[in-house]
N, C-alpha and C positions, 0 to 999 in steps of 0.2 A: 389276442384281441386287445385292442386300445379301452385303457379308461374311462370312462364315462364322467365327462366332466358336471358337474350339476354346479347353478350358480347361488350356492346356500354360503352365506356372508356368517360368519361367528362372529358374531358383537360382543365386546369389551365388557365386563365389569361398568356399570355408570350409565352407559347407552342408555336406557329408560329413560334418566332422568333430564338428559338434554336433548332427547330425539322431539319431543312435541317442540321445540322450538325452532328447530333447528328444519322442521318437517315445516312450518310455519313462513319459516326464511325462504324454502324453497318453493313455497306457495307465491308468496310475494314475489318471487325471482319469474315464477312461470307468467304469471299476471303481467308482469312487466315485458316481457317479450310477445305479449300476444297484443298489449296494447297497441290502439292507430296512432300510425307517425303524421295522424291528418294536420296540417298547420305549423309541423314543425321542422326547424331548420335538420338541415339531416346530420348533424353532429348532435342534437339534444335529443334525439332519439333512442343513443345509447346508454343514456345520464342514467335513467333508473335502474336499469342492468346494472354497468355500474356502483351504482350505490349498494344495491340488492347485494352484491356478492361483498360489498367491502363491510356489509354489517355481520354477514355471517363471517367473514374470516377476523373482524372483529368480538365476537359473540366467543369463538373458539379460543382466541388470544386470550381476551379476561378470562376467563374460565380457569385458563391453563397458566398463566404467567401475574398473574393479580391477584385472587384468587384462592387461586388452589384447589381448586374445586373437582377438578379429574386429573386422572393419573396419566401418566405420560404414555403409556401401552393405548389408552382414550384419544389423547392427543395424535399421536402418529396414527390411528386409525381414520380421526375426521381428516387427518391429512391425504392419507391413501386416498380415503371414498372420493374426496374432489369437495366434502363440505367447507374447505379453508386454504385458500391460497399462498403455499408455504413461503415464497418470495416474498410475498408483502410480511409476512409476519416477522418475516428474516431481514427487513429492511426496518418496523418497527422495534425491533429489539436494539437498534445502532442508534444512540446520540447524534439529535438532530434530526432526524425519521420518525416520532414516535407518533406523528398523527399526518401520516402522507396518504393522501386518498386515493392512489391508484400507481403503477409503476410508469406508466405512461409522463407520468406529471415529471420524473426528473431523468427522462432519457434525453439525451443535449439531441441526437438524430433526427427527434419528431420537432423541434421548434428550428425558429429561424435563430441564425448565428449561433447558433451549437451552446446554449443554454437551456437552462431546468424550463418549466412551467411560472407563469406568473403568480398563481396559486401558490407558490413555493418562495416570493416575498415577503416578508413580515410586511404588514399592516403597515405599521408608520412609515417607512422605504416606499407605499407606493404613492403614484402621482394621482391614479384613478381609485377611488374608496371603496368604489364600490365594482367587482371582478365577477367573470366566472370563469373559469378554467374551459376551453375547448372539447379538452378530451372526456373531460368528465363533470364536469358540470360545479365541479369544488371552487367555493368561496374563500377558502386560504385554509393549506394543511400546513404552512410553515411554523416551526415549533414556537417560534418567540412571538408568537401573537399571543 
C-alpha cells in the first residue's frame, strides 16, 4: 500500500515570531487582488500585487541579510513556502540592484529597443521628473537616486 501523504508543514525555529506578519502581508496581497479594476488603465491594475509581494520578499530579506534576525534553515523555508521571491532577493544582493522593484523592470525583452525600465534611470538622467514604471507602478528603483 502507498503512503498516505498528509500536508502537515514543520515550521522552523523563529516561525512564530515572523508568521503574524508575514500572515499580515498576505492579507494585504489577497485584498489587493480582489480589489475592482473599475476606472483603471489595465497595466495599474497589477501595481498593488505588485508591490504586495515586493514588501514581503522585502520583509524576508531585512530579516535575513540586515538584520540577522532568523536563521538560514527560516530563510530557505519562507523561500520554499512562496513567502519571498528568491530572484528578486538574488538580484538585490548584486551592486547596482539593491532597491529594484520588480524583475520585470530590467528585462531588455519587455521594453522597446531592448533596454531596462525607465524606473531604472537615476533621477537626474531623466528628462521627465516625474515617472511611473508600466509594469509595476515604481517611481525610480535605480540605486543612485
Amino acid at each position: 500500500m502507498p503512503k498516505v501523504r498528509t500536508n502537515r508543514i514543520k515550521y522552523p525555529n523563529g516561525w512564530e515570531l515572523i508568521e503574524p506578519t508575514l500572515r499580515d502581508l498576505e492579507t494585504k496581497m489577497r485584498e489587493a487582488e480582489q480589489e475592482t479594476h473599475e476606472g483603471k488603465r489595465k497595466c495599474e491594475t497589477l501595481w498593488p500585487i505588485f508591490r504586495a509581494a515586493h514588501q514581503k520578499s522585502r520583509y524576508v530579506f531585512d530579516l535575513y541579510y540586515r538584520r540577522k534576525e532568523i536563521s538560514k534553515e527560516l530563510y530557505e523555508f519562507c523561500l520554499d513556502q512562496g513567502y519571498a521571491d528568491r530572484n528578486l532577493i538574488a538580484k538585490w544582493r548584486k551592486p547596482g540592484y539593491e532597491r529594484l522593484c520588480c524583475l520585470r523592470c530590467m528585462q531588455p525583452r519587455d521594453h522597446n529597443f531592448a533596454t531596462t525600465c525607465v524606473c531604472r534611470v537615476p533621477k537626474h538622467l531623466r528628462e521627465e521628473k516625474v515617472i511611473e514604471c508600466v509594469h509595476c507602478g515604481c517611481r525610480g528603483c535605480a540605486s543612485g537616486d
